[in-house]
C-alpha positions, 0 to 999 in steps of 0.5 A: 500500500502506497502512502500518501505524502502526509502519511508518509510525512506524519510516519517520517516524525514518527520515527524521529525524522524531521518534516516541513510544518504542515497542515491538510486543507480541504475546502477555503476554511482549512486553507485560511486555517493553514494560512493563519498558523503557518508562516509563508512562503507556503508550498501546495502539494496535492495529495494523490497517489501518483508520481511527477506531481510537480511536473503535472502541476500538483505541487505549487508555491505562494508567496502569502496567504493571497497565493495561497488560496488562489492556488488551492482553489486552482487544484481542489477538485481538479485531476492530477495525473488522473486522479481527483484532488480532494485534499492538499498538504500546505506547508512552510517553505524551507530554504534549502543549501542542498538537496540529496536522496537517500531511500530503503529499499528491497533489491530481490531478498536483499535490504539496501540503503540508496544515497544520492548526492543529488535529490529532487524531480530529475533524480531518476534521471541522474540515476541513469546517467550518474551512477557515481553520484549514487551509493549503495548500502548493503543492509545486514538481516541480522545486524542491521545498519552501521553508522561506519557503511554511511559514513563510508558512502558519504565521504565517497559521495563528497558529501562534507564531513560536518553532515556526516552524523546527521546523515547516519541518525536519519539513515538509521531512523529510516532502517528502523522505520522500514523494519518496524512499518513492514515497508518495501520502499521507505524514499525520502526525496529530496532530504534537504540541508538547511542552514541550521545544520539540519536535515528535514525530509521535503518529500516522503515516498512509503510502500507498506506491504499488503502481505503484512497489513495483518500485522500493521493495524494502523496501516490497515485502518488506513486501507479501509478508509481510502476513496475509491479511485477514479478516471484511469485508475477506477477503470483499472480497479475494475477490471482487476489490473494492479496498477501502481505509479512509480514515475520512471520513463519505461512503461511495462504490460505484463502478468505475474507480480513475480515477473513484475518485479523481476522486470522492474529490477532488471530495467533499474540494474541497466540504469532505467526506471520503470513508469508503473508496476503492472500486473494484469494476472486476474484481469486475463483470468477474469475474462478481461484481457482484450479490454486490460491489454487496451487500457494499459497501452492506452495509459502508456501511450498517452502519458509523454513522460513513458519513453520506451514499453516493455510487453512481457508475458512468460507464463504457461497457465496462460494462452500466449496466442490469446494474449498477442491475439488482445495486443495486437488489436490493442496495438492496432487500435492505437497505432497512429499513437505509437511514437516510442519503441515497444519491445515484445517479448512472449515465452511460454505456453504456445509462444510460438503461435502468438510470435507469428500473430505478433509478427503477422500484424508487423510488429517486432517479437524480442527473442529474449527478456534480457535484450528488451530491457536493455533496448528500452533503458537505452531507447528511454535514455535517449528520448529524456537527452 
């Protein structure tokens, strides 16, 4: 289960980490509430469950309590990459020296702690083309992590000495914090240093396992209290596809959460980032493959941040046949739309008879997975340069 920024934020000080003051605002009254009690300048942050909100106008700045409220009126109840704004985190805007990244995160069986010299919106960006600029950590099962692994990977960071405590107590903090929450992903993006000698988490990012909302009762009180989705994201609900945002470049059509991931690690180890982790499973077994192929495609094809697509399906409780038979009247559908490469890779249960359909109707078949991601982070790469 995805957080959404202030829950993030409100688990962030839970555990010790610091935030920017912040109130929620859903209609005129709680801005002017927020507006009183704040100090400006203020940040409006729409409050959704997608990637690239600043991009696509969800995060705004105002000056005073004038621009604060002509700018929440200008995003309550409008649509954020699809989704419906009804509540907006306002905030004091920090004055921040530098920006970094740092982030828990699971790579297989394996914890890591990810450090960035840089943070900020393009830092999926500089991940693909710096890698010198990120450090990763290795976090022991049984140990947990040192305050000498961060210092190590700080000093390689050029990241000066007098941060260095700071660094490690956060680092720390957040270890704690992903542990005890069951996350799989804890980012904090951008950690800001201020000129008190500060670190304050402008963004949060947190992932909390569905598997362990058993045993997280206040993660699964959440669940049950969350809207239902709507535009794109109800659509998908519908029709049984798991679909969550994750704001890389490379889109991805496929079946299984095991492959998902798979997928979604291979494409970060070739430097890229995938734009959403699919999973159409229940939606093929449902009956819903022509209409859950179609939306996906669509999704990808009209959002301008996907670079490259990756259609994956390995599988042998599957007809493969069926499914290129649904992609490519999905792919026909939206042909004169196709302005990035696509890379189809189908291996299983009577692939061959969906590569001949595929190919039939003129479209490319990658023999192997490991050759399609690769195409895709470099064809991703070079439409972002």
């Amino acid at each position: 289960m995805l957080l959404f920024e202030h829950e993030g934020k409100a688990v962030l000080r839970e555990h010790g980490i610091a935030t920017p003051h912040g109130m929620l605002a859903e209609n005129a009254a709680d801005v002017a509430a927020a507006a009183a009690a704040l100090a400006p300048p203020f940040m409006v942050k729409s409050q959704v469950l997608a990637g690239g909100r600043g991009k696509a106008g969800g995060i705004r700045a105002a000056a005073d309590a004038n621009e604060l409220r002509h700018e929440a009126e200008a995003m309550l109840g409008r649509s954020v990459r699809d989704l419906r704004v009804r509540t907006l985190l306002v905030e004091e805007r920090v004055i921040i020296q530098q920006e970094r990244y740092m982030a828990l995160v699971l790579d297989g069986e394996q914890l890591l702690l990810v450090l960035g010299c840089q943070g900020g919106v393009e830092v999926e960006e500089l991940f693909s083309g710096a890698r010198d600029g990120f450090q990763l950590v290795s976090v022991d099962p049984a140990f947990g992590l040192s305050a000498h692994q961060v210092r190590v990977a700080l000093e390689d960071l050029g990241i000066p000495p007098k941060w260095w405590a700071a660094y490690c107590e956060v680092a720390e903090r957040l270890a704690r914090l992903f542990r005890q929450c069951d996350a799989t992903l804890a980012e904090i993006n951008p950690l800001a240093e201020l000129g008190d000698g500060k670190l304050v988490a402008v963004d949060a990012r947190i992932v909390i396992d569905d598997g362990a909302l058993f045993r997280q009762a206040k993660f699964a009180a959440m669940a049950k209290t969350r809207m239902p989705p709507e535009g794109v994201a109800a659509r998908m609900q519908a029709l049984e596809i798991q679909y969550v945002p994750i704001g890389g470049s490379i889109g991805l059509i496929s079946s299984g959460a095991g492959v998902g991931t798979t997928v979604m690690d291979w494409v970060a180890r070739e430097g890229g980032r995938l734009h959403s982790f699919v999973d159409l499973d229940y939606a093929i077994m449902s009956g819903h493959t022509e209409s859950g192929i179609a939306l996906v495609l669509e999704t990808l094809l009209g959002d301008a941040t996907v670079k490259a697509i990756i259609v994956n399906f390995t599988t042998c409780g599957l007809r493969l046949d069926e499914i290129a038979r649904a992609l490519v009247k999905a792919l026909d559908a939206q042909r004169s739309r196709i302005a990035v490469p696509i890379f189809v890779h189908l291996q299983g249960n009577r692939a061959s008879f969906g590569h001949a359909l595929v190919r039939e109707a003129g479209y490319d078949v990658v023999d192997k997975l490991g050759d399609a991601v690769r195409k895709a982070a470099r064809a991703a790469l070079k439409g972002r340069a």
